[in-house]
N, C-alpha and C positions, 0 to 999 in steps of 0.2 A: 192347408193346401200344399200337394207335394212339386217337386218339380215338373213332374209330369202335366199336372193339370190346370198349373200356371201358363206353360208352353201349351196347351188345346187352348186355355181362355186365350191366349195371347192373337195367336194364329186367327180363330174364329173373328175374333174382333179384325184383325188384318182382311179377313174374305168382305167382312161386312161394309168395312171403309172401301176395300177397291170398290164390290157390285156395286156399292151409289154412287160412287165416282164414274163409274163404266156410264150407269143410268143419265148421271145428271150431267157430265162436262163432255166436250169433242176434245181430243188430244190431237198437237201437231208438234213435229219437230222443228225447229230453228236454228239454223245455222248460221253463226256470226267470226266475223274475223277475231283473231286473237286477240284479247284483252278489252273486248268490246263488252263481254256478257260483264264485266268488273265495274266498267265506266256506266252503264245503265244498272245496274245495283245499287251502285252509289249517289245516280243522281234519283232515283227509286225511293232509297231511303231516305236522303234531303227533303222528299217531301210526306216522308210518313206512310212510304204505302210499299207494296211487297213488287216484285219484279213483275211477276206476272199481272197483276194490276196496272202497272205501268205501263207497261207496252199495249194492253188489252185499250187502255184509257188512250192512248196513241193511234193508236190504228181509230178508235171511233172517233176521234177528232178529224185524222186524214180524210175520213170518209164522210164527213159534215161539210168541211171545208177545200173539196177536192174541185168542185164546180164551177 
């Protein structure tokens, strides 16, 4: 395989992972004060789980125990 057709497999594979991602997830932006996105990462990781897990797992709890 040349360089050439390593770079189309590569690409191809990148189209395939965005479209399901487009299909399957809603994307939003999050805007946090300085040194904030650090401090939830880290307590993210303490418990084993990825950022976006965390806060996803946060919000559904606020929203159990909002009432």
């Amino acid at each position: 395989m040349d360089l050439l057709d390593a770079k189309k497999k590569l690409e191809k594979s990148y189209r395939y992972k965005n479209d399901y991602n487009k299909r399957v997830y809603d994307r939003f932006s999050l805007m946090l004060p300085a040194g904030e996105k650090d401090r939830l990462k880290q307590a993210a990781a303490e418990r084993g789980e990825s950022l976006n897990a965390y806060i996803y797992e946060a919000i559904c709890f606020f929203e159990k125990n909002i009432e």
